[in-house]
C-alpha positions as a Python dict, from the first residue, in 0.01 Angstrom:
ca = {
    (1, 'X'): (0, 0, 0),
    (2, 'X'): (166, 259, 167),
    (3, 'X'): (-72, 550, 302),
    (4, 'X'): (130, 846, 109),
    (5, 'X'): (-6, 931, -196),
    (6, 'X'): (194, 1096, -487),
    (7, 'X'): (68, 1376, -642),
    (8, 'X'): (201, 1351, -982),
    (9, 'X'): (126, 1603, -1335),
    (10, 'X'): (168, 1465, -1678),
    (11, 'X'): (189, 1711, -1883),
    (12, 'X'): (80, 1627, -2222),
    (13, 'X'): (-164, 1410, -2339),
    (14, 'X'): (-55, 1274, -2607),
    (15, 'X'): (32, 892, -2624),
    (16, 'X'): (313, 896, -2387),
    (17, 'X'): (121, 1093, -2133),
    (18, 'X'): (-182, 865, -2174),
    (19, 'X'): (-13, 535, -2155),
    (20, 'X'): (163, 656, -1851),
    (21, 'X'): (-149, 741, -1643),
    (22, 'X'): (-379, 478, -1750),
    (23, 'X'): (-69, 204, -1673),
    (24, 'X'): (-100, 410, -1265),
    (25, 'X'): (-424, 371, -1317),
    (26, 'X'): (-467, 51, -1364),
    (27, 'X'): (-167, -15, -1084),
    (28, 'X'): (-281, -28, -729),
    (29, 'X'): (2, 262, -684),
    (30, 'X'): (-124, 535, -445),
    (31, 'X'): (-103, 799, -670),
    (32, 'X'): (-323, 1092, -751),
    (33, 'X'): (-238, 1209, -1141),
    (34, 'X'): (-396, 1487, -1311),
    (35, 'X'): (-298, 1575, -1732),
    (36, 'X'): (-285, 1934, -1838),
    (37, 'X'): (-291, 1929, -2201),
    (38, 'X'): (-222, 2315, -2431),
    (39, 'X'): (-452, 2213, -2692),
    (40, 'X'): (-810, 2285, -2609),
    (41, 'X'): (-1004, 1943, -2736),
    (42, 'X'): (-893, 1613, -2858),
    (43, 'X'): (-951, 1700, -3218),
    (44, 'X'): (-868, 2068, -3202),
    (45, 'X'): (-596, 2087, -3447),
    (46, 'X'): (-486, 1776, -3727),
    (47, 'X'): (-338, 1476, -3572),
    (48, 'X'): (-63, 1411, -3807),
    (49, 'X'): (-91, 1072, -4064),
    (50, 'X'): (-76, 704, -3965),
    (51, 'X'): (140, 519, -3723),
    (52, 'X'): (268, 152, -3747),
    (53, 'X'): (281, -53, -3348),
    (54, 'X'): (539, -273, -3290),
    (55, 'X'): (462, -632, -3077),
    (56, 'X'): (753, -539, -2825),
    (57, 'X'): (666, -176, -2781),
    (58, 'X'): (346, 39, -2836),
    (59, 'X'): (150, -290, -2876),
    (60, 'X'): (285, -417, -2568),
    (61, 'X'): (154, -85, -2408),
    (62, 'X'): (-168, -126, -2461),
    (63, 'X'): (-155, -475, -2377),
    (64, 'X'): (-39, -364, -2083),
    (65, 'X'): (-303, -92, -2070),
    (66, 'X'): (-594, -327, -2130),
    (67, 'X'): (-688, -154, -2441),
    (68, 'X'): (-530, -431, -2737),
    (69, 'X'): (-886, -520, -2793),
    (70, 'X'): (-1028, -174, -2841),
    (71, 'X'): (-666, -140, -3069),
    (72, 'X'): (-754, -443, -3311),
    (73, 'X'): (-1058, -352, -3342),
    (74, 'X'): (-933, -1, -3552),
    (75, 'X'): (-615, -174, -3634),
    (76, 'X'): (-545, -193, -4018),
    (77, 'X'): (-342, -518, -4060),
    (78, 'X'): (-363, -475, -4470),
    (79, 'X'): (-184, -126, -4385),
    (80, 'X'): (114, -278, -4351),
    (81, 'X'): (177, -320, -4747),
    (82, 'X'): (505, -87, -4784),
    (83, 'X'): (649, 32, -5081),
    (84, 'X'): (1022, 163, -5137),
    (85, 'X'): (1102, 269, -5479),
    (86, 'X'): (1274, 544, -5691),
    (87, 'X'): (1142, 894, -5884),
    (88, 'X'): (1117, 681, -6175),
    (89, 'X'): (884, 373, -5969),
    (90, 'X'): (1161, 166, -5964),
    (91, 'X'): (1076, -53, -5625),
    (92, 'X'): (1359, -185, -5393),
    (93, 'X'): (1062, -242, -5151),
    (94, 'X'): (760, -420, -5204),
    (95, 'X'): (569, -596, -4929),
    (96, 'X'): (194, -688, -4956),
    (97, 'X'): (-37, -652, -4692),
    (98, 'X'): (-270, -900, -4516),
    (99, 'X'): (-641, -857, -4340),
    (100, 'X'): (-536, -1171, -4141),
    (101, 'X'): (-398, -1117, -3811),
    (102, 'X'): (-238, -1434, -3762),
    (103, 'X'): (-56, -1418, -4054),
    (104, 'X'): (75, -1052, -3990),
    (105, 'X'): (450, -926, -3978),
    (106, 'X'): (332, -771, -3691),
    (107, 'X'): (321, -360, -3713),
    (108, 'X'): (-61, -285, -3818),
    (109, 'X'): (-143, 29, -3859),
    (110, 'X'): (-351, 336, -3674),
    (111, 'X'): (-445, 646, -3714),
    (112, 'X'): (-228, 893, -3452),
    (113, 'X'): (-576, 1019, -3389),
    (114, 'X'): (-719, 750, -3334),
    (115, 'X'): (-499, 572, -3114),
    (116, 'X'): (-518, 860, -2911),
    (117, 'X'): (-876, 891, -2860),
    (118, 'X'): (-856, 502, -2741),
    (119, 'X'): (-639, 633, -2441),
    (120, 'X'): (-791, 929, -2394),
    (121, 'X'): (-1144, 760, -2353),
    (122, 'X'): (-966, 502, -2127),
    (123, 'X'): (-897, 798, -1842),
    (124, 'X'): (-1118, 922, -1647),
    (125, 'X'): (-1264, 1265, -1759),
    (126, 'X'): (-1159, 1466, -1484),
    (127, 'X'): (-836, 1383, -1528),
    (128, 'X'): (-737, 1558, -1839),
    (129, 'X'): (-785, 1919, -1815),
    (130, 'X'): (-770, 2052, -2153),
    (131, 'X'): (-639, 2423, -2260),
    (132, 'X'): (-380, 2429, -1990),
    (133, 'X'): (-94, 2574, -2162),
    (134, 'X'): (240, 2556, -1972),
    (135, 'X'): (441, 2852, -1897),
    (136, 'X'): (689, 2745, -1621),
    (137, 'X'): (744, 2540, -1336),
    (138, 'X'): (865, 2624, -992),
    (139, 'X'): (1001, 2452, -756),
    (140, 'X'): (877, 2520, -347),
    (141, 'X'): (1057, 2517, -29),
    (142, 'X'): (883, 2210, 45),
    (143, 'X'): (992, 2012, -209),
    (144, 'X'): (706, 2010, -461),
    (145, 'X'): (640, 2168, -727),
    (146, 'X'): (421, 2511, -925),
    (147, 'X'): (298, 2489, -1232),
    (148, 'X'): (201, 2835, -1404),
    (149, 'X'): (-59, 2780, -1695),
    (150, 'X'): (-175, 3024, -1918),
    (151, 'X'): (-509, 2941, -1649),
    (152, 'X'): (-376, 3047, -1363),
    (153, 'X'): (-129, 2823, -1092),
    (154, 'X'): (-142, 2459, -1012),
    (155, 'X'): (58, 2366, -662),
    (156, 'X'): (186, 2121, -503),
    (157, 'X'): (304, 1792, -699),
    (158, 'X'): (566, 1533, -614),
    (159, 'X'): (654, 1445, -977),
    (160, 'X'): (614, 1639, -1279),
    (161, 'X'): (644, 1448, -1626),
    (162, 'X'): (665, 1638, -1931),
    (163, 'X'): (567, 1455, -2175),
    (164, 'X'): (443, 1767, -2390),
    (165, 'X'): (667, 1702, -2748),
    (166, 'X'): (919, 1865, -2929),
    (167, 'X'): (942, 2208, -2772),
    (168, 'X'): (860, 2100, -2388),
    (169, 'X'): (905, 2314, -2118),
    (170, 'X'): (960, 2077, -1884),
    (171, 'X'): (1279, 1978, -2048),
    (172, 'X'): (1383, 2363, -1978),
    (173, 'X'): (1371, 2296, -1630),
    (174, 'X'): (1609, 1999, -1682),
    (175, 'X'): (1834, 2141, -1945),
    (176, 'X'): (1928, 2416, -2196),
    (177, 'X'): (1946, 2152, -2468),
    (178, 'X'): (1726, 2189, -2741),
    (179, 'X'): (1600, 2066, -3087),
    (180, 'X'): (1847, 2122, -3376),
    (181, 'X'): (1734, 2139, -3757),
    (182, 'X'): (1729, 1835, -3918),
    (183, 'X'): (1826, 2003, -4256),
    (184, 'X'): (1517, 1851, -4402),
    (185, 'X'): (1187, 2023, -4495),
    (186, 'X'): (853, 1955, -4614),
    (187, 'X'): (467, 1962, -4696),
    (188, 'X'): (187, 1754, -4523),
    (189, 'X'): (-109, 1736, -4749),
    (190, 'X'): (-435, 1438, -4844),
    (191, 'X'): (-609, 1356, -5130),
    (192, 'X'): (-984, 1256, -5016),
    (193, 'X'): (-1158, 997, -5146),
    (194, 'X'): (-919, 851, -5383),
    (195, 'X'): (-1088, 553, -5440),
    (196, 'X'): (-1316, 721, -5648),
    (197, 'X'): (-1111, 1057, -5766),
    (198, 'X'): (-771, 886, -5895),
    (199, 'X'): (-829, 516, -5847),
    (200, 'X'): (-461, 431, -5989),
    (201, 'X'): (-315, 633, -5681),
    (202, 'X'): (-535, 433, -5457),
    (203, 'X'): (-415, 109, -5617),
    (204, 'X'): (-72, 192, -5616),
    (205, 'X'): (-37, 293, -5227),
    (206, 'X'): (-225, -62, -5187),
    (207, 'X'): (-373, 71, -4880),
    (208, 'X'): (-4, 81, -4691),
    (209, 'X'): (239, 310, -4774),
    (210, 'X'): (425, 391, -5040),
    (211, 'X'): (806, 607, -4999),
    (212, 'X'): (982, 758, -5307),
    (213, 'X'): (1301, 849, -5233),
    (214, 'X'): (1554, 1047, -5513),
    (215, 'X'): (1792, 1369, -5541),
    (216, 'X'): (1721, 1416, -5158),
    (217, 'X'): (1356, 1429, -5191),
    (218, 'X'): (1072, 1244, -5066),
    (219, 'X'): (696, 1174, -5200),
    (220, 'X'): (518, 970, -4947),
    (221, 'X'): (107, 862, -4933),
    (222, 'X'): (-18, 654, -4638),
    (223, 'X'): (-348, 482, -4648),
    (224, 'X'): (-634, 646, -4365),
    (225, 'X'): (-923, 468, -4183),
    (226, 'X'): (-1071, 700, -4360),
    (227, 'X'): (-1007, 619, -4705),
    (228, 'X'): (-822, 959, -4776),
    (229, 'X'): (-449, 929, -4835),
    (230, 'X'): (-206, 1107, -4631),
    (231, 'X'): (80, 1308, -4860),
    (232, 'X'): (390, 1462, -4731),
    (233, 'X'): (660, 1614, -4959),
    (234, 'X'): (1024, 1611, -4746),
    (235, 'X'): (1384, 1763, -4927),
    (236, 'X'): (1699, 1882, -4769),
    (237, 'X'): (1674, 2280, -4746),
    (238, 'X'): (1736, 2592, -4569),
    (239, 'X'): (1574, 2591, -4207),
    (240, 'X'): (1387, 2936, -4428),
    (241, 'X'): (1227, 2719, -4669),
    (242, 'X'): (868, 2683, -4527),
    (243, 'X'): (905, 3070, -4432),
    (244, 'X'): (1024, 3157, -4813),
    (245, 'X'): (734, 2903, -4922),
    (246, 'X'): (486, 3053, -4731),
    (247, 'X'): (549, 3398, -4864),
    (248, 'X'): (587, 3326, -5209),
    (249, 'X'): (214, 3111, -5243),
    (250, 'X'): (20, 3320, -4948),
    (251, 'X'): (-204, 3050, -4862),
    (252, 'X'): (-319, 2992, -5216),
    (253, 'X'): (-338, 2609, -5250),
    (254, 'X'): (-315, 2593, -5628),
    (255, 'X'): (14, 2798, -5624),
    (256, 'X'): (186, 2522, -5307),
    (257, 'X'): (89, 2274, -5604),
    (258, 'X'): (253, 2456, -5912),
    (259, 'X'): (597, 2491, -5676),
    (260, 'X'): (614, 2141, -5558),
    (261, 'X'): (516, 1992, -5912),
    (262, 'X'): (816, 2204, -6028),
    (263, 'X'): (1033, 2053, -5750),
    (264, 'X'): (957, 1708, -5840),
    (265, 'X'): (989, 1779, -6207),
    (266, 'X'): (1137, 1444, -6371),
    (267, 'X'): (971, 1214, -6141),
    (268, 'X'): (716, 951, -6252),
    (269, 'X'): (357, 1096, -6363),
    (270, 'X'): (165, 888, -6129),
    (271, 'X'): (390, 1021, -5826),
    (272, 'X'): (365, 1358, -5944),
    (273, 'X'): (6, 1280, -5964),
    (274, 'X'): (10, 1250, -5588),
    (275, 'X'): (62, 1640, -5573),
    (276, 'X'): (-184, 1716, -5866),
    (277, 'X'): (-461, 1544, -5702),
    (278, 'X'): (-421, 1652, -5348),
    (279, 'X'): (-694, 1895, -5206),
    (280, 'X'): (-678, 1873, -4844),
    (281, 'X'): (-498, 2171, -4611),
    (282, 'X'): (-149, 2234, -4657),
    (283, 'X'): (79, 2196, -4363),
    (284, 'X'): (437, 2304, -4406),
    (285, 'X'): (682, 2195, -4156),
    (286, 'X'): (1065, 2188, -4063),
    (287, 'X'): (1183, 1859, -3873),
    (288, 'X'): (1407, 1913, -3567),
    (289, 'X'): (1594, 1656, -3339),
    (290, 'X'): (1770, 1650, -3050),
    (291, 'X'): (2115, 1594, -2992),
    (292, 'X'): (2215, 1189, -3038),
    (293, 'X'): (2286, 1103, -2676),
    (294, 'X'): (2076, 1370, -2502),
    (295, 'X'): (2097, 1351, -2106),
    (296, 'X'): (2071, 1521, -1789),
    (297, 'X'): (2147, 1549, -1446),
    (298, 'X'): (1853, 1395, -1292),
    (299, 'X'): (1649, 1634, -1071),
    (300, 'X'): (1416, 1507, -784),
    (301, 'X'): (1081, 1534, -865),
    (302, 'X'): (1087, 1576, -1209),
    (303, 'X'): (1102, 1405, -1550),
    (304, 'X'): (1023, 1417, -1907),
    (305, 'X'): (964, 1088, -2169),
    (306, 'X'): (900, 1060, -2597),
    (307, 'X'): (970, 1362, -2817),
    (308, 'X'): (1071, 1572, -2512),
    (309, 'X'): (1367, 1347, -2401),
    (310, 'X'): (1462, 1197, -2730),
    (311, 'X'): (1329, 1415, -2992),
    (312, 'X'): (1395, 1223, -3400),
    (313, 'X'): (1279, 1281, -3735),
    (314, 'X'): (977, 1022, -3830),
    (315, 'X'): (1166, 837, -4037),
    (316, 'X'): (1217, 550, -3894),
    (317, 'X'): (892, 494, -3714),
    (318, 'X'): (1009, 452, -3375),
    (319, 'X'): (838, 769, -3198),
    (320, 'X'): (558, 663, -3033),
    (321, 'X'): (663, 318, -2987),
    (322, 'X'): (946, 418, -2833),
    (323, 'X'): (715, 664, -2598),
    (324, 'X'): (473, 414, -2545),
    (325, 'X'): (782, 190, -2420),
    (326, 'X'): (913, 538, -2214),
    (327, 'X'): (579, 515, -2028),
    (328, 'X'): (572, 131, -1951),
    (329, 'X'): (910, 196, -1775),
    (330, 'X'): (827, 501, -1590),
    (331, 'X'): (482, 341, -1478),
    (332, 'X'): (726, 79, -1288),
    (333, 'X'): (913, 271, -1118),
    (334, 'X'): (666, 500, -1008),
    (335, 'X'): (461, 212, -931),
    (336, 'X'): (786, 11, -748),
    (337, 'X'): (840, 362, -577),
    (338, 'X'): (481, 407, -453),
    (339, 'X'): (543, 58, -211),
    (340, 'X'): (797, 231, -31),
    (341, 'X'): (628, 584, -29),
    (342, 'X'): (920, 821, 28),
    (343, 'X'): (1041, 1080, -207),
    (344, 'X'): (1353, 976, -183),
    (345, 'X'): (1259, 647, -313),
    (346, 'X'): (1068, 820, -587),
    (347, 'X'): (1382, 1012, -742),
    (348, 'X'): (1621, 660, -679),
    (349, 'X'): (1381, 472, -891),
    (350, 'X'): (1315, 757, -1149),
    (351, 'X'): (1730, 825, -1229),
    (352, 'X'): (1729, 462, -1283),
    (353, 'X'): (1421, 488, -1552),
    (354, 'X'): (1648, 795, -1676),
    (355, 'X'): (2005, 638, -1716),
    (356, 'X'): (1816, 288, -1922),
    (357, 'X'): (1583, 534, -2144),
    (358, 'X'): (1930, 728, -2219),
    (359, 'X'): (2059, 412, -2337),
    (360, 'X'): (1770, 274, -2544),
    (361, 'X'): (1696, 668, -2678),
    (362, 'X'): (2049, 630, -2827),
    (363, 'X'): (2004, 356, -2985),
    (364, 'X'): (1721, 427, -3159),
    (365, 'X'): (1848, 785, -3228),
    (366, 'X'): (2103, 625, -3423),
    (367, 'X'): (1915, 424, -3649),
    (368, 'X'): (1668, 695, -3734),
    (369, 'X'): (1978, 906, -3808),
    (370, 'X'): (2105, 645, -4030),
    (371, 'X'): (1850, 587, -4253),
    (372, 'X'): (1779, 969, -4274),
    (373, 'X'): (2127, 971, -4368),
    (374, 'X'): (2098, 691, -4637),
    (375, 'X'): (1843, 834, -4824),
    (376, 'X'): (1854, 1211, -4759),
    (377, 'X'): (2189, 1280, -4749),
    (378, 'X'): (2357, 977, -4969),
    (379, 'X'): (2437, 1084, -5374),
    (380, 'X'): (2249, 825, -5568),
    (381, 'X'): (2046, 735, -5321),
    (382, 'X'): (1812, 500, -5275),
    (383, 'X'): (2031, 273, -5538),
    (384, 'X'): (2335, 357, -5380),
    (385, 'X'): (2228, 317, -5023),
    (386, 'X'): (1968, 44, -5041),
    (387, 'X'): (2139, -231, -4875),
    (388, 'X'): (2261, 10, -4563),
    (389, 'X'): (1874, 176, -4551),
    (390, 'X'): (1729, -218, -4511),
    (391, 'X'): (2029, -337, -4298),
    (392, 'X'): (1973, 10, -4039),
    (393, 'X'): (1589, -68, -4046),
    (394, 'X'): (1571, -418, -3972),
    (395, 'X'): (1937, -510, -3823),
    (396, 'X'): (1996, -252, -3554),
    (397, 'X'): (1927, -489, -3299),
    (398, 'X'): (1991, -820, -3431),
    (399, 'X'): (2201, -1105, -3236),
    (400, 'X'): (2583, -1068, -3305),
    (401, 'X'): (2580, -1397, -3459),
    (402, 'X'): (2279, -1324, -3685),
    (403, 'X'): (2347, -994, -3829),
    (404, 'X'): (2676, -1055, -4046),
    (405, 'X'): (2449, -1300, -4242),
    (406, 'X'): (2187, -1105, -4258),
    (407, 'X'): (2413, -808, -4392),
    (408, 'X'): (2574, -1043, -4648),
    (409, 'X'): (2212, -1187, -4738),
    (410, 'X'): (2086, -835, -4851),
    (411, 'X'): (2378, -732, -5056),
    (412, 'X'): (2416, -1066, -5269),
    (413, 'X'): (1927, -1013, -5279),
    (414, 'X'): (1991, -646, -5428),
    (415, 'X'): (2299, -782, -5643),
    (416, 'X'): (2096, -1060, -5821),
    (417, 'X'): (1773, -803, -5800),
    (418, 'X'): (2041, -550, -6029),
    (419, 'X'): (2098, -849, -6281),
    (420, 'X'): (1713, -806, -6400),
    (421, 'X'): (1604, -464, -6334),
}
């Protein structure tokens, strides 16, 4: 072990941020890494809805981690039951889920809050220090680096890693790139206890999820731990639609419901029900990305992973396993780095983590763009876009060999599936 030790700040503590320490952690990497985190408590504002792991990425994490246990212990294996279908409940998708592990496709599914909690609780409590608030970052005629908090200043660090989301201001340091409107739109809402309130809603998302796609609109419900579903409403409009929204129903939850119900007039009952029955707090949001092919001139001595580097819209699911794979690559070369001891080995090993998560980003950038594109942005869509929506899901990184039959197998399945529906 070399006798330098690297000061490092994550900042963020969100997966990304948490993965990456507890991986240095766990390493026998000289480093000393502390987490400033804006929000003030782990379960100071709502977590978002449900997240599905993939075996070669965020499950491979916390493998990695030593957490998979603690994960399949809250892992919902029957949440994997995934529904694609129409305004009128005509299904394209329909996959059943399974309580059997072994049996699994292997994506089970976890509350973001919860699978945050399991990393948080894996660090050390010192480590995070909560309601630090970022403001700018310095660098000092030494070499390292000064963080200015909304607490007061933080000196001295080696590497700074910004993992801190969407609008990071670490990235500012690294470029004058940011986020870009999607074009699309939406509400985040629940329904509690459906079970009990509106058991044919609870039946119908068959404790997975369930996406209705038509005229470039969304309804989606995901399946809690909890039992509550998780709503979200998402159409292509002006980057002033949750502004005009908010004005027009001033907070009143009954009037958010009257609006959307007259958005999604013509769609079936029972996913119009979805907005008639919901009662938890409304969320309204606009979804930004950044630029396909975001880069940047790598800068010793600092770094930034997940949303911050490679920013996408959620729907393809590939955010926090693609994080969660950001962090098992920067934990290596931090940890590779570390034997040597040198800064200079630090920044060689840290452009080489940049220039591979450029390529993978990309990648993955693409296909989330695609099937945003395919259902979004596609007249007709889902039944004119099926085939490319399944074929950008599941085929983006299939062998060469492989995917032209796979292509040709799910255009002659939705030709036959025409003949009877």
């Amino acid at each position: 072990m070399s006798p330098y030790k690297y000061k490092i700040a994550i900042i963020g503590a969100g997966p990304a941020g948490c993965t990456l320490a507890r991986l240095l952690l766990r390493s026998d990497a000289n480093v000393q890494i502390t987490i400033f985190e804006g929000e003030t408590a782990l379960h100071s504002r709502m977590q978002g809805g449900t997240l599905d792991l993939h075996p070669e990425s965020g499950m491979e994490a916390l493998k990695r981690c030593g957490l998979f246990e603690e994960f399949t212990k809250l892992a919902r294996f029957d949440g994997e039951a995934f529904t694609v279908c129409d305004k009128k409940l005509n299904k394209y998708i329909s996959l059943g889920g399974t309580k059997d592990a072994k049996s699994t496709r292997g994506r089970p599914e976890i509350d973001r809050i919860q699978l945050r909690r399991i990393l948080v609780d894996s660090l050390p409590e010192e480590m995070i220090r909560w309601g630090h608030h970022l403001n700018s970052v310095d660098s000092l005629e030494d070499g390292s680096f000064s963080l200015h908090f909304n607490t007061g200043i933080e000196n001295g660090f080696d590497l700074v890693v910004g993992a801190d989301g969407a609008w990071s201001h670490v990235r500012s340091v690294l470029t004058d790139i940011k986020p870009e409107y999607t074009g699309i739109s939406g509400v985040v809402f629940s329904i509690t206890d459906p079970e009990e309130r509106c058991p044919d809603l609870y039946a119908l998302t068959n404790r997975g999820s369930i996406f209705s796609f038509s005229n470039s609109k969304t309804i989606m419900a995901q399946q809690m731990s909890d039992g509550s579903l998780s709503l979200s409403t998402w159409g292509v409009h002006s980057e002033d639609y949750v502004k005009e929204l908010l004005k027009e129903t001033d907070g009143d939850e009954e009037a958010m419901r009257r609006i959307l119900l007259e958005e999604y007039d013509g769609w079936a009952p029972q996913l119009r029900k979805y907005i008639e029955m919901s009662n938890g707090p409304q969320i309204l949001r606009n979804l930004y990305q950044l630029p396909i092919g975001t880069r940047w001139k790598n800068r010793a001595g600092i770094t930034i992973l997940g949303d911050a580097s490679h920013l996408m819209s959620p729907f393809a699911g590939e955010g926090v396993n693609l994080a969660m794979t950001d962090s098992m690559h920067l934990a290596t070369a931090i940890i590779q780095a570390a034997k040597v001891g040198m800064t200079e080995a630090l920044t060689k090993e840290i452009k080489v983590f940049e220039e591979d998560m450029f390529v993978r980003a990309t990648k993955f950038q693409c296909m989330t763009r695609d099937m945003m594109g395919h259902m979004f942005f596609t007249p007709g869509a889902p039944e004119s876009s099926i085939e490319r929506y399944i074929i950008s899901a599941a085929g983006h990184d299939m062998n060469l060999f492989l995917r032209p039959v796979f292509v040709a197998g799910v255009y002659v399945y939705f030709w036959f599936w025409r003949l009877f529906h």
